[in-house]
C-alpha positions in Angstrom: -8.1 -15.1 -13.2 -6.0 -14.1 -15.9 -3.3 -11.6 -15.2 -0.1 -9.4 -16.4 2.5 -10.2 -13.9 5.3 -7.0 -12.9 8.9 -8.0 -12.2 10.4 -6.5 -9.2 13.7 -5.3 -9.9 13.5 -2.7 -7.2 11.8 1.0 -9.1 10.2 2.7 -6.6 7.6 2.9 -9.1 6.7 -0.7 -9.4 3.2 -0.6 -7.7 2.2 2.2 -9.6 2.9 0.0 -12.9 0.4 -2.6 -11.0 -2.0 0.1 -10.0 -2.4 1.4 -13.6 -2.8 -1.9 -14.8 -5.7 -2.6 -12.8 -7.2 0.8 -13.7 -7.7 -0.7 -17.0 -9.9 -3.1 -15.8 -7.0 -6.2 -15.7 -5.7 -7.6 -12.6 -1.9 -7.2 -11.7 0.3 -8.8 -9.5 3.9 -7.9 -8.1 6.6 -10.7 -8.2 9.9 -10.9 -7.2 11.6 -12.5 -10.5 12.2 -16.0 -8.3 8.5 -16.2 -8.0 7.5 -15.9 -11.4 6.3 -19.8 -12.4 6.6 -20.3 -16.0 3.3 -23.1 -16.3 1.0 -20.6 -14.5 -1.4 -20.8 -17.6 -3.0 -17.3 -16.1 -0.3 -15.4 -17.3 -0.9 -13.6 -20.4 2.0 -10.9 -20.6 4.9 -10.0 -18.5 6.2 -6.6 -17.6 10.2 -6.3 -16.4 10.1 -3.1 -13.8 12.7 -0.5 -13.7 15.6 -0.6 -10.9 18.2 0.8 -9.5 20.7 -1.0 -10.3 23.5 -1.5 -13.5 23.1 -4.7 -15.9 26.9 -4.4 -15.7 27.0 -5.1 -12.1 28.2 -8.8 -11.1 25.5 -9.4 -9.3 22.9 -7.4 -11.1 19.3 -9.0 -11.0 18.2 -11.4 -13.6 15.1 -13.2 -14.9 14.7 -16.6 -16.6 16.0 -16.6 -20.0 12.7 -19.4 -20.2 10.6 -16.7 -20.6 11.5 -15.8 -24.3 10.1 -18.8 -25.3 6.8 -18.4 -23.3 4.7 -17.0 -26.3 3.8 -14.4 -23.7 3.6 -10.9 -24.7 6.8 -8.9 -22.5 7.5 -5.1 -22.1 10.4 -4.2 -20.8 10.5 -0.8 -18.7 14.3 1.1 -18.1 16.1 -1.6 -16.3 14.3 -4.1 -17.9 14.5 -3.1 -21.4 18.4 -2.9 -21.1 18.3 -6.4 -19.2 16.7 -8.3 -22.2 18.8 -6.4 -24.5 21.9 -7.5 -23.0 20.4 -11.1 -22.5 19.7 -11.4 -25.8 23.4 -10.3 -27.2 22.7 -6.4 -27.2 25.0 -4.0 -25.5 24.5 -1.4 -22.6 26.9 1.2 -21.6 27.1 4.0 -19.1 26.3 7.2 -20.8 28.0 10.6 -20.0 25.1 12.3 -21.0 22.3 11.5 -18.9 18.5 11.8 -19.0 16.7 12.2 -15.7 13.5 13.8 -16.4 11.3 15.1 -19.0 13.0 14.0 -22.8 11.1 14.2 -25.7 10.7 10.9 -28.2 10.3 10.6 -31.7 8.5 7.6 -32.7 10.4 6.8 -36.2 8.6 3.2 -36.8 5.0 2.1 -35.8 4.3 -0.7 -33.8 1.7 -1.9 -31.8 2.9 -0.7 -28.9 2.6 2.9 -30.5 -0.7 3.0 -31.8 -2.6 6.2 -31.5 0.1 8.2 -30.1 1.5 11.3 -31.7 5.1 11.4 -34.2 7.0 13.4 -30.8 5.8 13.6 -27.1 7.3 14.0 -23.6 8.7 11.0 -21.6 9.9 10.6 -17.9 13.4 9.5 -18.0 15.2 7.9 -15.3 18.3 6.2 -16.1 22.3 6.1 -15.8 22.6 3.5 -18.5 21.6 3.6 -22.2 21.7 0.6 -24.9 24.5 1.1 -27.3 23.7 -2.0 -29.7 20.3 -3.7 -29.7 20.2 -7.5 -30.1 19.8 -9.3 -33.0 16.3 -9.1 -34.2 15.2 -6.3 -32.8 14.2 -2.5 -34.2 14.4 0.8 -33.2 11.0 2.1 -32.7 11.5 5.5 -31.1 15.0 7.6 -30.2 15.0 10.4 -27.7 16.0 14.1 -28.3 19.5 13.2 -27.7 19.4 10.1 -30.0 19.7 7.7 -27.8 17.3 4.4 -27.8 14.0 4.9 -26.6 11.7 2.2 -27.9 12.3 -1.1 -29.3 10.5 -4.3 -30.3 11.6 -7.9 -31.1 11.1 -8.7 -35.2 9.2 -11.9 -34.7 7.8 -12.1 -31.0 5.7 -9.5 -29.5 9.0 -8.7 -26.7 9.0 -4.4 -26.5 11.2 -2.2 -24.1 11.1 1.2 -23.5 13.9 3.1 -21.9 11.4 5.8 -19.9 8.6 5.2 -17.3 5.1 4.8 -19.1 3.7 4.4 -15.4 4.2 7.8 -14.1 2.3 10.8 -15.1 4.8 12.6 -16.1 4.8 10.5 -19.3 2.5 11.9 -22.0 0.2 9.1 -23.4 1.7 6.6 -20.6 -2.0 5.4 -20.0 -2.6 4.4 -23.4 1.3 2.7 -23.9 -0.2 0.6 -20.9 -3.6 0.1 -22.8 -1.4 -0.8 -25.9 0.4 -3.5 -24.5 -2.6 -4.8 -22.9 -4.6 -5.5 -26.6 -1.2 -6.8 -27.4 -1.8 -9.5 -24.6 -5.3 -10.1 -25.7 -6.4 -10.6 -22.4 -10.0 -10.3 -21.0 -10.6 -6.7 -19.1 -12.5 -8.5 -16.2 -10.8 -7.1 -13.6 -13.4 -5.3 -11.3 -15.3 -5.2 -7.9 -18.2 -7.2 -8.7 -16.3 -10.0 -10.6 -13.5 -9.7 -7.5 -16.7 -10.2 -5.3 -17.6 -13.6 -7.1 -14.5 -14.8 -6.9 -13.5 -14.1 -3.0 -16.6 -15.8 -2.4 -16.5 -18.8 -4.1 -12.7 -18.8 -2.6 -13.8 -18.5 0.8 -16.2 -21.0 0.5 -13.5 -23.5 -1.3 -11.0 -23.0 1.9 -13.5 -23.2 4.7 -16.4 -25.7 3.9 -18.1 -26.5 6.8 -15.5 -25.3 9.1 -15.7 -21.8 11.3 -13.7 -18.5 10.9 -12.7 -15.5 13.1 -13.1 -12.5 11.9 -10.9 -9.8 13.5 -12.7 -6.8 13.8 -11.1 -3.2 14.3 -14.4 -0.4 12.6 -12.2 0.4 10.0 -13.1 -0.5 6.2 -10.7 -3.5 5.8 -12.1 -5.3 8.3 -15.4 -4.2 8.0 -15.2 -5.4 3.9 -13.5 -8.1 5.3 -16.6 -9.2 7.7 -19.5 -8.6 4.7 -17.7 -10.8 2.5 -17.8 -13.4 5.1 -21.1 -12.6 5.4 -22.4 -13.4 2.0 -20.3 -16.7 1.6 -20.5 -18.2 5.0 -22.8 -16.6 6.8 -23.5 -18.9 9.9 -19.8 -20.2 10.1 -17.7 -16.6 11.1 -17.8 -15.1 14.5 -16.6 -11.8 14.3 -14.2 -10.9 17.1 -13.4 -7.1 18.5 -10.1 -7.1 20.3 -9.8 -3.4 22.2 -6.7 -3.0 22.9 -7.2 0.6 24.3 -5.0 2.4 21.9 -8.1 3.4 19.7 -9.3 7.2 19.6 -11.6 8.7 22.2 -14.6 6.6 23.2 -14.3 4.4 19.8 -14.6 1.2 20.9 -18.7 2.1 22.0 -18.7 3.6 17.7 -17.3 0.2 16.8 -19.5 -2.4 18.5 -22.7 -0.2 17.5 -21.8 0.1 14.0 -21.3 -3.6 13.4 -24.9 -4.7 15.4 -25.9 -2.4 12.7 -24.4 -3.6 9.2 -23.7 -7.6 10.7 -26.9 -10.3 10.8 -23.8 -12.1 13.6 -23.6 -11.2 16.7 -19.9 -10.0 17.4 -17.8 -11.0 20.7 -16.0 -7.8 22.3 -12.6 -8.5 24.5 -11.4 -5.7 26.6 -7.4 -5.9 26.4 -6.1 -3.2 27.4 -4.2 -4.3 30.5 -2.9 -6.8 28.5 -1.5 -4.8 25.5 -0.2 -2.0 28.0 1.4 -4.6 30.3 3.1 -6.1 26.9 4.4 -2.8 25.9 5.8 -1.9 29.1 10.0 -0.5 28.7 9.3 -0.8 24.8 11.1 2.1 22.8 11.8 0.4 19.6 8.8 0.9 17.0 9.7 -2.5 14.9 9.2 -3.6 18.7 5.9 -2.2 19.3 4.2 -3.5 16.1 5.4 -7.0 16.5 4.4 -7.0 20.3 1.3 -5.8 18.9 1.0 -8.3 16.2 1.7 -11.2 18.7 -0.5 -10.4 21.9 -3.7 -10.1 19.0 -2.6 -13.4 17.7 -2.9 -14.4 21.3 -6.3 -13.1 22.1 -7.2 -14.7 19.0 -6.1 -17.7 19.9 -7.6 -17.9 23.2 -10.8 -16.9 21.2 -10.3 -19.9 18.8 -10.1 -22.6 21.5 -13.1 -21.5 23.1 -15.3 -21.9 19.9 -13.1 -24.4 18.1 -11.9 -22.8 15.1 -9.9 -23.4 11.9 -9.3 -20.5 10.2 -8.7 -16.4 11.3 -9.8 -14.1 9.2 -7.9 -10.4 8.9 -7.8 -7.4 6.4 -4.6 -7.2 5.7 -3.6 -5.0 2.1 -1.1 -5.0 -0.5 0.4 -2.3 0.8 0.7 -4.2 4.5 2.4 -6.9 2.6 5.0 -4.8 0.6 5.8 -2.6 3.3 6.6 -5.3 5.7 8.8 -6.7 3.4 7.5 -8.3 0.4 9.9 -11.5 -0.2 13.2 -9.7 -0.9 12.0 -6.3 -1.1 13.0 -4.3 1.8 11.1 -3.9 5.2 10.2 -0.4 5.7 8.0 -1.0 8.9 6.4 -3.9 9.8 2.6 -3.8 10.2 1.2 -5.6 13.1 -0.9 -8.4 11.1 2.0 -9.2 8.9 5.4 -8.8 10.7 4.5 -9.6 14.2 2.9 -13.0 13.3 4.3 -16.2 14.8 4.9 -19.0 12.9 3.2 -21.4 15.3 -0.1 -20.3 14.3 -3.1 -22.6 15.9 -5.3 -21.5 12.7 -4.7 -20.9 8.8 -5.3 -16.7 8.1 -7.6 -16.1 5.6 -7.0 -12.9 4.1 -8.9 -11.8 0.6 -7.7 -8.3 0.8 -4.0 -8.9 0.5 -3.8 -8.5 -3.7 -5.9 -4.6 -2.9 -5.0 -1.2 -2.6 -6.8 0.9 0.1 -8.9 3.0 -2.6 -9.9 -0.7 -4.3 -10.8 -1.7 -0.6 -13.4 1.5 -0.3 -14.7 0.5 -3.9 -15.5 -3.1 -2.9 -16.7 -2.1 0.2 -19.2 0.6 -1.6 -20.3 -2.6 -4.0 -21.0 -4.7 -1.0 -23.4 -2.2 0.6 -21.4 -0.5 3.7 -22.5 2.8 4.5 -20.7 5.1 3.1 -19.2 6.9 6.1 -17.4 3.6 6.7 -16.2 3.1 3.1 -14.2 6.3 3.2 -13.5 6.4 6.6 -9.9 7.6 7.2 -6.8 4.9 7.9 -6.2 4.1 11.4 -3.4 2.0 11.5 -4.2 -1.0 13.8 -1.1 -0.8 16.4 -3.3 2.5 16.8 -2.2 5.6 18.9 0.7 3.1 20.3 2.3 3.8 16.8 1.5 8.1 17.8 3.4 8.4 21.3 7.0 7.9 20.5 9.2 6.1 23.0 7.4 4.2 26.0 3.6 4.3 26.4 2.1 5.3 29.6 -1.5 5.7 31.0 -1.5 9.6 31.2 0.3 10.0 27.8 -2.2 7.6 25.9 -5.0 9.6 27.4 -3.5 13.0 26.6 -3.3 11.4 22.8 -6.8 10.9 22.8 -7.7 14.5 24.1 -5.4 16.0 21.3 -7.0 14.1 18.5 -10.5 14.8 19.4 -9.6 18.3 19.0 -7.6 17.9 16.0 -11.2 16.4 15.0 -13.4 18.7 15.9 -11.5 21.4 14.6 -10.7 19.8 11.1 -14.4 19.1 10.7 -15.6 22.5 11.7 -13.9 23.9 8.7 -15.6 21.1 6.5 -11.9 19.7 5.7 -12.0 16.4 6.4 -12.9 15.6 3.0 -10.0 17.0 1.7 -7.7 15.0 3.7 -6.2 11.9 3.3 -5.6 10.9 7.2 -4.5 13.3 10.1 -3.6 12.7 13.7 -1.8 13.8 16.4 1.8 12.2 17.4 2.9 12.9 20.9 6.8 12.8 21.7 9.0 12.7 24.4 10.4 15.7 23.6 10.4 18.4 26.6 10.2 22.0 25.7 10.6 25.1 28.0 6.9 27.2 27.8 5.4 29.9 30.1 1.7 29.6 31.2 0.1 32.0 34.0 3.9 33.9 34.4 4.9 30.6 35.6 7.5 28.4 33.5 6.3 25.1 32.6 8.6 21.7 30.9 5.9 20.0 28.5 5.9 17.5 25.5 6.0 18.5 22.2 2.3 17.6 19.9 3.3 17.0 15.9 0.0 17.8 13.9 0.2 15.3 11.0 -2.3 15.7 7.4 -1.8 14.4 4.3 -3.7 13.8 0.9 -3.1 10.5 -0.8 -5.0 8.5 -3.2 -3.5 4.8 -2.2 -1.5 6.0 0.5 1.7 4.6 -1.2 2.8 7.9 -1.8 1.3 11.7 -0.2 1.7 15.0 0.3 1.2 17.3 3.4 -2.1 19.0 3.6 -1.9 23.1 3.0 -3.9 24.0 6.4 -5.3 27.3 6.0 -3.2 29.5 8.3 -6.2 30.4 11.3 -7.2 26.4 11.5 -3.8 26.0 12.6 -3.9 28.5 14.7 -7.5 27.3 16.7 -6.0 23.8 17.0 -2.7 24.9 18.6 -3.8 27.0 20.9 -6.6 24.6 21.7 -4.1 21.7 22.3 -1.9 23.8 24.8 -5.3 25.3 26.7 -7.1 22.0 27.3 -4.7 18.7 27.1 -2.4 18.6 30.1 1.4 18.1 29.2 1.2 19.8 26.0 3.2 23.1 25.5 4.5 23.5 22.2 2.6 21.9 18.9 4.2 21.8 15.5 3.1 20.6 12.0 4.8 17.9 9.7 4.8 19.3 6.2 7.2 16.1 4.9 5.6 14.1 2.0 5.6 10.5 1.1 8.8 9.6 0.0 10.8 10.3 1.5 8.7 9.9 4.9 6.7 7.5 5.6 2.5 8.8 6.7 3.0 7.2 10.5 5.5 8.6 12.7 6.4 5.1 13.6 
């Protein structure tokens, strides 16, 4: 498939670039600037990310001077812009007057690049750096309020930068600077769930032939989308595989094997872990720990699974966001999730995994396209560590059964106000933390229960959900009445950056 490929030079806005890409109907991929391959024919234009970093800096990241000579449409964003400037014999400074923030533009040459957008118009500015000189052969196409550089474009080659962030909202007429550069690449707009269905099929089919698959199954959409595209390409070659490893909400494991005898024509296998998983966990504090003890004792089940029906191949949903989180190449690790960072290397079976290039709101549009019922396609995240990710410290019997008391009420509650819509995800996270409470005249030592919302669209960034103030109040005193140990609840009201949505 044809694609613009986004050079990682560490913005915290470099999935968003990819994101707004594919909202215009043209598949996007993140790559470190090692992994860009110069023959990849697919490759019609190349956009160089922001970062935080200096091009002064002796180590400062680079790109492949190669790809000047590519005949490939490139726009440079912030760092980027003042990377090819200085590559190409321009100059870049420190400026004492920064711009962080809204600046207005003046466009004062046209250009592709700037077609149909107005003479002045707001830009998000981010940047400690400006470009004093531009490189031979280059313009001037727009200079900010202050008069420094904003736009420029190579004379002869279709090579733009732009010293502000087109990818953010905050930019007016971002979108269409995006849509701008795309016409410039003269690429196909193709990108979309029913083509991405075509193609994950005939992929699929291509790997596994006549062989067999597992498909882990957890009720949540990935690997429910996960198990209908299996499905429709190989149909009589996957066995779909529930491992329960008791950390799921109350009574879900019955939801999960009666949803999938109703949406699967195969007959699914159901493994009941939970000593296992418990007994893996015991003494475990660390939550890197936990998710990579997780990660390995599923690979284990699976492989136990896999001798007993000889298979090749295991397939999992695993996201884009999975991937980067865990640590995409040299980007950093924030947390590792369990099908990513606690795999082995010695795997007994090749993972198939045609999720890993989607976002979790493309997931619920493919899964829409492929038929699932709705209450599955937007059903909320659950990660798949589960409530082990939601009782910090060690796990025990009593707490995990606490944990499921609390979220049923945080459920029932949520939904009786009709605002379940509204959110995102919430859950419950129990802590070890003992607070001093007073029930019945007596004085009692309980745990502290964090009530956790947020609204998100990806779930690569969110916000904390504005409870009205008497939902609150029901669920609180609801949570210290009926679940045992619980005698003081509090709400998280920290957004995405600079938290992360799990506690762990």
């Amino acid at each position: 498939m044809d694609k613009i490929v986004v050079i990682n030079f560490g913005s915290q806005y470099n999935e968003l670039i990819v994101r707004r890409i594919r909202s215009l109907k043209v598949f996007a991929l993140l790559l470190n600037p090692s992994q860009l391959d110069l023959k990849d024919k697919e490759i019609k234009g190349i956009i160089l990310s922001g970062g935080p970093f200096s091009v002064n800096e002796k180590n400062a990241l680079m790109i492949n001077e190669e790809i000047f000579n590519l005949n490939v449409p490139i726009l440079s964003i912030c760092y980027g812009m003042q990377l090819i400037n200085k590559m190409l014999g321009g100059q870049v400074e420190t400026s004492l007057n920064k711009e962080f923030g809204k600046t207005e533009i003046k466009i004062i040459e046209d250009s592709p690049l700037s077609k149909d957008l107005p003479f002045t118009f707001n830009v998000w500015m981010s940047h400690n750096d400006v470009v004093t000189r531009i490189a031979d052969n280059f313009n001037i196409l727009a200079i900010s309020n202050t008069n420094k550089i904003a736009m420029i474009k190579h004379l002869e080659k279709d090579i733009y930068g732009v010293q502000f962030h087109p990818e953010v909202d905050n930019t007016e007429y971002g979108l269409q600077i995006l849509d701008n550069f795309i016409e410039i690449c003269q690429i196909k707009r193709e990108y979309d769930m029913p083509n991405f269905i075509k193609t994950k099929i005939k992929e699929i089919k291509d790997i596994v032939q006549d062989k067999k698959v597992i498909c882990a199954l957890s009720g949540g959409v990935d690997s429910s989308v996960v198990a209908l595209l299996l499905d429709r390409a190989i149909p009589n070659q996957f066995i779909g595989v529930f491992i329960n490893h008791g950390f799921l909400r109350k009574d879900e494991e019955i939801e999960v094997s009666n949803l999938y005898k109703n949406i699967l024509k195969t007959p699914i296998t159901i493994i009941n872990a939970e000593d296992e998983f418990l007994n893996a966990l015991k003494g475990v504090i660390d939550p890197e720990e936990k998710r990579k003890i997780i990660g390995k004792t599923f690979i284990s089940e699976f492989q136990k699974v896999s001798e007993k029906y000889l298979v090749d191949f295991l397939a999992q949903g695993t996201l884009y966001t999975d991937i980067i989180e865990s640590g995409y190449n040299s980007a950093k690790t924030i947390k590792s999730h369990h099908n990513v960072g606690g795999l082995p290397k010695d795997l007994n079976f090749t993972l198939i995994e045609p999720l890993k290039t989607l976002f979790k709101d493309e997931v619920r549009l493919l899964g829409k396209e492929l038929g699932l019922p709705e209450t599955i396609y937007n059903r909320q995240p659950f990660p798949g560590p589960g409530l082990a990710i939601r009782i910090i410290g060690e796990i025990n019997k009593n707490d995990l059964l606490a944990l499921k008391e609390a979220h049923q009420i945080l459920d029932e509650e949520i939904k009786k106000d009709n605002l379940q819509f509204s959110i995102w995800q919430y859950f419950i996270v129990l802590t070890p933390i003992r607070t001093v409470g007073v029930m019945g005249d007596s004085r009692t030592y309980g745990k502290v229960a964090i009530i956790r919302a947020v609204t998100s669209k990806d779930g690569m960034t969110a916000d904390y959900f504005k409870f009205p103030y008497a939902t609150l109040e029901r669920i609180s005193l609801r949570l210290v009445n009926e679940v045992k140990g619980i005698t003081r609840v509090v709400y998280d009201i920290t957004s995405k950056p600079p938290s992360t949505i799990e506690w762990e």
